[in-house]
C-alpha positions in Angstrom: -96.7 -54.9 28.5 -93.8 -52.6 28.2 -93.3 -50.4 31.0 -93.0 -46.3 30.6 -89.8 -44.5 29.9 -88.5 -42.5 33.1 -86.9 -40.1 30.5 -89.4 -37.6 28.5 -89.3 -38.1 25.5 -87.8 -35.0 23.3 -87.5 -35.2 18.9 -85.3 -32.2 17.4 -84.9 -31.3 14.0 -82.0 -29.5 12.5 -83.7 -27.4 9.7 -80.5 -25.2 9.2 -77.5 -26.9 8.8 -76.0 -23.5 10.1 -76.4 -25.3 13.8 -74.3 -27.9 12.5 -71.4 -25.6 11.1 -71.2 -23.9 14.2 -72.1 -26.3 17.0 -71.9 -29.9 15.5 -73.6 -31.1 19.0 -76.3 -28.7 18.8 -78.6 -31.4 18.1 -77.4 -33.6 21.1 -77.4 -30.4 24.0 -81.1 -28.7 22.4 -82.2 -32.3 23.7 -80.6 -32.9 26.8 -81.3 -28.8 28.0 -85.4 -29.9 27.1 -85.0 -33.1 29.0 -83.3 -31.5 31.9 -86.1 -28.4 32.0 -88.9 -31.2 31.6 -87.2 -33.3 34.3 -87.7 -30.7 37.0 -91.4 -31.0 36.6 -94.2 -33.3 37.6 -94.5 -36.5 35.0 -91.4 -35.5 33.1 -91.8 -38.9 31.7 -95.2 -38.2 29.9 -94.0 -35.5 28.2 -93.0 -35.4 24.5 -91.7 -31.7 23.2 -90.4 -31.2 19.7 -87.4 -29.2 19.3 -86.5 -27.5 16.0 -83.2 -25.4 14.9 -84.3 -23.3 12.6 -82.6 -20.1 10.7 -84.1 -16.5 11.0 -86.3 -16.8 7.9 -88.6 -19.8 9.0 -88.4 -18.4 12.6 -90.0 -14.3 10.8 -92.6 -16.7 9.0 -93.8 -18.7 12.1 -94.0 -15.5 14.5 -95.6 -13.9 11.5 -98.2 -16.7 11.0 -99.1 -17.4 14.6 -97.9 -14.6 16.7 -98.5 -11.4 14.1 -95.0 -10.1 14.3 -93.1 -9.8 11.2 -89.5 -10.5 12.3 -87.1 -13.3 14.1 -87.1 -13.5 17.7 -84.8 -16.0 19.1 -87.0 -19.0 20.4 -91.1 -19.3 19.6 -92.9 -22.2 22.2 -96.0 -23.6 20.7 -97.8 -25.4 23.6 -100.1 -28.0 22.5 -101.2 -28.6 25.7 -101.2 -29.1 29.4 -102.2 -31.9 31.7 -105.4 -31.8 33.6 -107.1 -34.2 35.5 -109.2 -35.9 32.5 -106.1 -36.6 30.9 -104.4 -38.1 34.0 -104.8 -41.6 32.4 -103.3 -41.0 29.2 -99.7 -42.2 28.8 -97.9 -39.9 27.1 -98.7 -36.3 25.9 -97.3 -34.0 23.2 -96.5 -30.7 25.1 -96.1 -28.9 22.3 -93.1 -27.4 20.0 -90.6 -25.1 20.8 -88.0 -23.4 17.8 -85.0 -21.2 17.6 -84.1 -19.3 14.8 -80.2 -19.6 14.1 -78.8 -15.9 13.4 -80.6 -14.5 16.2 -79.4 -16.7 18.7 -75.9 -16.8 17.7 -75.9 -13.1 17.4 -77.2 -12.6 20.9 -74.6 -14.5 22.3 -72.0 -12.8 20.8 -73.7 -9.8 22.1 -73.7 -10.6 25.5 -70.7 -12.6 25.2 -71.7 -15.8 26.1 -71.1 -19.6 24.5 -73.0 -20.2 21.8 -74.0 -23.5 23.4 -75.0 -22.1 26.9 -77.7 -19.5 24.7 -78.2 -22.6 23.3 -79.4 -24.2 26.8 -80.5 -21.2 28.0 -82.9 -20.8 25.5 -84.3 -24.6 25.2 -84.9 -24.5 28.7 -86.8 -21.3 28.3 -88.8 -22.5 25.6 -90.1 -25.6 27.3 -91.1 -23.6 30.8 -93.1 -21.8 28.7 -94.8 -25.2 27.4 -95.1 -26.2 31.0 -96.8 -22.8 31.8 -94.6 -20.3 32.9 -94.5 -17.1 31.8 -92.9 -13.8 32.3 -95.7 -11.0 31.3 -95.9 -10.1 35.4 -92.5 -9.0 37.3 -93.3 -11.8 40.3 -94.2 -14.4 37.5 -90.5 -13.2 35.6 -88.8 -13.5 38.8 -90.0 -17.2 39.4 -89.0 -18.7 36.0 -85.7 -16.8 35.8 -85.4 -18.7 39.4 -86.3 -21.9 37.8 -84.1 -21.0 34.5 -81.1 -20.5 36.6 -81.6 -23.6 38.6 -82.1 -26.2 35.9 -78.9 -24.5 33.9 -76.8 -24.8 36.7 -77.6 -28.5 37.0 -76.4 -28.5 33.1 -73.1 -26.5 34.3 -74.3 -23.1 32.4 -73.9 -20.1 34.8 -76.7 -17.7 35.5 -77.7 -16.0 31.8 -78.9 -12.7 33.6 -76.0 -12.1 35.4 -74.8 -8.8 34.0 -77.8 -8.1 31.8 -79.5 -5.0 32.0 
């Protein structure tokens, strides 16, 4: 019998090739910025998230179709579930799906004038804490993931993304 990966286990997708133009390692960092957020968490290693870089179109039609919002927005997390203690036994779980939508996110960084590749972490990282609960809807709940946010970007070398934002 094989023993368990200490890694979690993250699968992106590239569905717009615009990643690719741009950042030809945007693949490579969307994964390590998910393992990295999933590695500061409990049972990182049961954990499978699915990445996808996606353009602004597929992004409008996904936040249309499960969120009711007819635009882009820069990243969408689909949790598919959390651990509990029925499923404490089970190997491996799929957390769920997180997606960023191309245009958006390399207009934002230009915006606030900030790497491509950092938004890039920034927003992975984001994504997943939002699979592994966090949220931001309260001002004490916003406070503790930018805390966590900042922490497990600076462990990737990315500086603090609100520094400076209004």
């Amino acid at each position: 019998m094989s023993e368990l990966s200490t890694a979690p286990s993250v699968e992106v997708t590239v569905s717009c090739n615009a990643w690719f133009d741009e950042c030809p390692d945007a693949a490579a960092i969307a994964a390590g910025a998910a393992q990295a957020a999933l590695l500061d968490s409990a049972d990182a290693s049961r954990f499978i998230v699915d990445v996808t870089l996606a353009d602004d179109a597929e992004q409008r039609r996904l936040n249309h179709a499960y969120r009711g919002n007819d635009m882009a927005t820069n990243v969408l997390a689909f949790p598919q579930g959390m651990p509990d203690s029925s499923q404490s036994d089970a190997p491996v779980l799929l957390l769920g799906d997180v997606v960023l939508a191309f245009e958006t996110v390399r207009r934002e960084a230009a915006e606030q004038q900030k790497p491509l590749t950092n938004h890039l972490r920034h927003l992975i990282v984001h994504g997943v804490l939002h699979l592994l609960g966090l949220d931001h809807e309260e001002a004490a709940e916003a406070a503790a993931m930018e805390a966590r946010e900042i922490k497990i970007l600076a462990g990737l070398g990315v500086p603090d993304p609100y520094r400076g934002i209004m």
